[in-house]
N, C-alpha and C positions, 0 to 999 in steps of 0.2 A: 815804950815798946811798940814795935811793929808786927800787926797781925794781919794774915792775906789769908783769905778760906775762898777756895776753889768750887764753882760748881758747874753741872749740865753736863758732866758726861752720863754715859752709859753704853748700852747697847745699839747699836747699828747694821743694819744692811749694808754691803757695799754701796757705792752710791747715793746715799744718804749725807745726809749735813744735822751738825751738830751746833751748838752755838754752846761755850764757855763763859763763863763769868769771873771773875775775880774781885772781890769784896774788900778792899783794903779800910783800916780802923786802928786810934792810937798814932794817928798820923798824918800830913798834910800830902796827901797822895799828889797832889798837880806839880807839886816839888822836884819830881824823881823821874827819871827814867823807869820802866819796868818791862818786863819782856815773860813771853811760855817759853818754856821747856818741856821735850818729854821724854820717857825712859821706857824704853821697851824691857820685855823679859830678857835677862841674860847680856842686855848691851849697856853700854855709858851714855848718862843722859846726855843729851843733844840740844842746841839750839833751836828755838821753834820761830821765832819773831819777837823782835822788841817795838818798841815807840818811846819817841822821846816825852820829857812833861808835859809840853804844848799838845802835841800829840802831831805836831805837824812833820816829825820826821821817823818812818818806818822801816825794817832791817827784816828781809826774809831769808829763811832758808833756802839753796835752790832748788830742795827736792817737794818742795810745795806747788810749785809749778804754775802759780795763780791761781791755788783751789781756796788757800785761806784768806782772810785778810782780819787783821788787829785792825784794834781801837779803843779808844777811851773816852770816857763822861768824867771828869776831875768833878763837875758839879755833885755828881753824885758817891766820890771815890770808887769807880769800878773800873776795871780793863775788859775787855772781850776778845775772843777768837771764835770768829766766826769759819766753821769748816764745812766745805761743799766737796761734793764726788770724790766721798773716805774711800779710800781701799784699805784692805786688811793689815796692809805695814805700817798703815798709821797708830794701829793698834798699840798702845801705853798711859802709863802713866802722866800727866800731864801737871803741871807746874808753873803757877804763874812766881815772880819774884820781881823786889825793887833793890835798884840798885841806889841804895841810900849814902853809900861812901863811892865819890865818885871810881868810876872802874871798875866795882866788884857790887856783884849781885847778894846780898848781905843777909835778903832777910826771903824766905820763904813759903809758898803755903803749904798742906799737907796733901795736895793732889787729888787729882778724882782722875779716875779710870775712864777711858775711853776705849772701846772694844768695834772692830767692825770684822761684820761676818761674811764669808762669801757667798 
């Protein structure tokens, strides 16, 4: 089994930056692709960025606009999203996941809430 537990969000200022975690276990994380996701209230979740195993190849959304940037330590199984100058749309639920069967994102964590205020 594949387990991913999400941390570091929370509350925000606009402006503000947040740094994400992703914990993966039960599994050889350097193996995989893995990417965030996040879901705002009332909309369909969204692509947020991936990175491949290496970690040498990354996939942004364009409405990030160079505030975020992914990354990975395989040494330690974790992924990161690091987020710089939030504004309030960023506001959701957030989602890291590995894409363990190639093409499909298979296995996912249980989210942590990122909220930014104006």
């Amino acid at each position: 089994q594949v387990h991913l537990v999400e941390s570091g969000g929370g509350l925000v200022q606009a402006g503000g930056s947040l740094r994400l975690s992703c914990t993966a276990s039960g599994w050889t994380f350097r193996r995989y692709t893995a990417a965030w996701f996040r879901q705002a209230p009332g909309k369909e979740r969204e692509f947020v960025a991936s990175i491949s195993s290496s970690g040498d190849i990354t996939d942004y959304a364009d409405f990030l606009k160079g505030r975020f940037t992914i990354s990975r330590d395989n040494a330690k199984n974790t992924m990161s999203l690091q987020m710089n100058s939030l504004k309030p749309e960023d506001t959701a639920v957030y989602y890291c996941a590995a894409q363990i069967i190639a093409g499909e994102y298979s296995y996912w964590g249980q989210g942590t809430q990122v909220t930014v205020s104006s």
